[in-house]
C-alpha positions as CSV (number, residue, x, y, z in Angstrom):
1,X,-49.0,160.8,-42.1
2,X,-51.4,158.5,-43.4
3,X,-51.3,154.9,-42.2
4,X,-50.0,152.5,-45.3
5,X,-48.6,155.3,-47.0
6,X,-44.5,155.8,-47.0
7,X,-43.7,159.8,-45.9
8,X,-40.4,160.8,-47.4
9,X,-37.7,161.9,-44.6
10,X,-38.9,165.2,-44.7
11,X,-42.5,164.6,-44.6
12,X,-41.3,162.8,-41.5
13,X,-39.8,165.7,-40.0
14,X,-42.5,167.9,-40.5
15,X,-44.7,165.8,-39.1
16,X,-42.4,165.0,-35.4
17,X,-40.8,161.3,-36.3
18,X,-37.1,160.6,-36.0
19,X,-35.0,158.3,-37.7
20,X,-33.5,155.1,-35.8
21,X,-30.2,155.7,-36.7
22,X,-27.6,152.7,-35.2
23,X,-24.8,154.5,-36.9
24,X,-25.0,157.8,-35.1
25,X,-23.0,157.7,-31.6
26,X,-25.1,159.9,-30.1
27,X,-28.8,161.4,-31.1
28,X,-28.7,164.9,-32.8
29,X,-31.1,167.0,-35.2
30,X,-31.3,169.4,-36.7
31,X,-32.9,172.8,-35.1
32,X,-35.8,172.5,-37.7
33,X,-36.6,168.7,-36.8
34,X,-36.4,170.1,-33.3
35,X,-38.8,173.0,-33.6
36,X,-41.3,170.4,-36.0
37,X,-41.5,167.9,-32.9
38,X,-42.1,171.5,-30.9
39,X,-45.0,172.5,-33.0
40,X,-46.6,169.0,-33.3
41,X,-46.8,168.8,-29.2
42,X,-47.9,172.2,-29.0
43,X,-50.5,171.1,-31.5
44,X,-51.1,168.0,-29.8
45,X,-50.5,168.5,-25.8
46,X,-50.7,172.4,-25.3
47,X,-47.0,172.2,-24.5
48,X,-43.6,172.3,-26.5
49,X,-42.1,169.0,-24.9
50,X,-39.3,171.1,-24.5
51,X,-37.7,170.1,-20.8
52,X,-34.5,172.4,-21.0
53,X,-32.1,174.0,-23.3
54,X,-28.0,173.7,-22.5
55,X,-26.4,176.2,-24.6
56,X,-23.1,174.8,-23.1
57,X,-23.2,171.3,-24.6
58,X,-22.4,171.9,-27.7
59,X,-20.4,168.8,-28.9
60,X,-18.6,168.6,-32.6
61,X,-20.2,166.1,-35.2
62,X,-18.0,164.2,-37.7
63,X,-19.9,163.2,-41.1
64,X,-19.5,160.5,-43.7
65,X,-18.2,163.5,-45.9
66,X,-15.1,164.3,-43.4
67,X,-16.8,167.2,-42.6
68,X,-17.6,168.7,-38.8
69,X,-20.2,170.9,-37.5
70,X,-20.7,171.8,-33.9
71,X,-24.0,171.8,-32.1
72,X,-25.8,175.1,-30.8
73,X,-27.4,173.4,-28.1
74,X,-28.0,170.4,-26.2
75,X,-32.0,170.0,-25.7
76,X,-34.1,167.3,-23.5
77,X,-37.1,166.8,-25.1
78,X,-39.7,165.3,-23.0
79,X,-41.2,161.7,-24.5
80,X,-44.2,159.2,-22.9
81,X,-43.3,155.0,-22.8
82,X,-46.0,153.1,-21.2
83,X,-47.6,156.1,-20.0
84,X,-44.5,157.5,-17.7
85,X,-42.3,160.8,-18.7
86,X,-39.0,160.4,-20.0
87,X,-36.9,162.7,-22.1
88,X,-34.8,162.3,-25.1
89,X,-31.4,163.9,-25.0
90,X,-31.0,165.4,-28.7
91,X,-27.8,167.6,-30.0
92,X,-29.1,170.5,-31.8
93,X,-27.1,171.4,-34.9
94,X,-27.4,174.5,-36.8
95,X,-27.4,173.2,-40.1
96,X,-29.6,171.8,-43.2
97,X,-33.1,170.1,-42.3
98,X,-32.1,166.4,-41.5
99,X,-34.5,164.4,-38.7
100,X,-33.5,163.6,-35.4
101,X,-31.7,160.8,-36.0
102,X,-31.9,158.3,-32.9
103,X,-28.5,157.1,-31.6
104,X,-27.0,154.0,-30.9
105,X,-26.3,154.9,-27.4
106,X,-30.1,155.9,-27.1
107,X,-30.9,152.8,-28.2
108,X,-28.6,150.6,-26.2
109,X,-29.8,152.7,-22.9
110,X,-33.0,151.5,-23.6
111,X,-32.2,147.6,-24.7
112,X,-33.8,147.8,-28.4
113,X,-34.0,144.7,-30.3
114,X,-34.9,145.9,-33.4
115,X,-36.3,143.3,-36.1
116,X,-35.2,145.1,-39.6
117,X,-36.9,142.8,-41.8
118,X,-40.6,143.3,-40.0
119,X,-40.1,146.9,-39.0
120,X,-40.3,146.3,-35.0
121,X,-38.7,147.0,-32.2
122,X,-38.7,146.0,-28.0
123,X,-37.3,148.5,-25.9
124,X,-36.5,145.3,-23.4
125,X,-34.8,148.3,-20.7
126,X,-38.7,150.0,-20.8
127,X,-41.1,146.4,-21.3
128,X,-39.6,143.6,-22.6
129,X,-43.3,142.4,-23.7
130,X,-44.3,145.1,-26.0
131,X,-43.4,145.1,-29.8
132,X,-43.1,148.7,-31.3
133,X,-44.6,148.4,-34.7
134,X,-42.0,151.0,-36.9
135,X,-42.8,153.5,-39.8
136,X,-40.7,153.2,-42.7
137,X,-39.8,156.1,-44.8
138,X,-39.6,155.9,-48.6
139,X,-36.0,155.6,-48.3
140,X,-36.1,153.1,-46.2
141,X,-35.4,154.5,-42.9
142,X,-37.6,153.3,-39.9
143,X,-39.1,156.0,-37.9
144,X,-40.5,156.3,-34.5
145,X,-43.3,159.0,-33.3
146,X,-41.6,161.7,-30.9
147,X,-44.7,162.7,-29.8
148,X,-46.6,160.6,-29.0
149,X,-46.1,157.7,-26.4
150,X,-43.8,155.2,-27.7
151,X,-46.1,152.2,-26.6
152,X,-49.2,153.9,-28.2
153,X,-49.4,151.0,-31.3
154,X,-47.2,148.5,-29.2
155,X,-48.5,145.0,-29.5
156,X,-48.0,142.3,-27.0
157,X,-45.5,139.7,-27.0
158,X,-46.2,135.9,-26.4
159,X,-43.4,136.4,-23.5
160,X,-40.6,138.7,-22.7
161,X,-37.9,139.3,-25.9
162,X,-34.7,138.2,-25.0
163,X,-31.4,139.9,-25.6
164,X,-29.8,138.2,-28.6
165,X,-26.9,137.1,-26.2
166,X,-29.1,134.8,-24.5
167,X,-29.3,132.3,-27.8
168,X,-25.5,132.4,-27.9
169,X,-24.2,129.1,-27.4
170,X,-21.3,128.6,-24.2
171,X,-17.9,128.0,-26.0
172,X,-16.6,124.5,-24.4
């Protein structure tokens, strides 16, 4: 994707992002976003990413539209933040082409802060002094690079980011 220029979702896809997503309960993608993020880090590394496949996890997904699909597979697909492994935990589902969409619980295991307005988020759990400058799709969504280290565009903050609790005043 060319800097300054919006991708649409599936541009996105093809090209290894995922979606930050704080209304999904837990991260899931489609197989093709899975196999795109393959290819890319093939492309990129030499290597798939891929750090195991559990054909056994294979939770059902309720939609917006009522409807339910279950998962094929439960994949870890390995990530870099500040230059140390880490895996993502994404459900693989067997159906249409959506992204990887990037779940609340992912993000509250890692302590985002996420700043919708500028695009940028602090993953305080990983280094609470580095602001992850987002992508934005041209619907709007904001993406993050799966393959590539999370931190690679990070800027640095005047001082750690707080949690938002910590500007809540104490109820007398």
């Amino acid at each position: 994707m060319t800097a300054g220029v919006l991708p649409t979702t599936a541009e996105a896809v093809e090209d290894g992002w995922g979606v930050i997503d704080g209304g999904a309960t837990r991260t899931l993608g489609s197989v093709q976003a899975i196999e795109a993020v393959m290819k890319k880090n093939l492309a990129k590394h030499g290597q798939s990413g891929i750090q195991g496949v559990d054909v056994m996890n294979r939770p059902v997904f309720g939609f917006a539209d009522s409807g339910e699909a279950r998962c094929v597979s439960t994949v870890d697909l390995g990530l870099q933040a500040n230059g140390q492994d880490g895996k993502l935990r994404v459900h693989a589902l067997n159906k249409g082409t959506g992204p990887i969409l990037i779940s609340v619980s992912t993000l509250r295991t890692l302590g985002a802060v996420i700043d919708f307005e500028h695009d940028m988020m602090v993953l305080r759990r990983l280094d609470a002094r580095k602001i992850i400058p987002l992508r934005r799709s041209t619907t709007g969504h904001q993406l993050m690079n799966l393959t590539e280290d999370l931190f690679r565009d990070a800027r640095a903050a005047k001082a750690e980011v707080p949690s938002l609790s910590s500007y809540v005043l104490a109820e007398e």
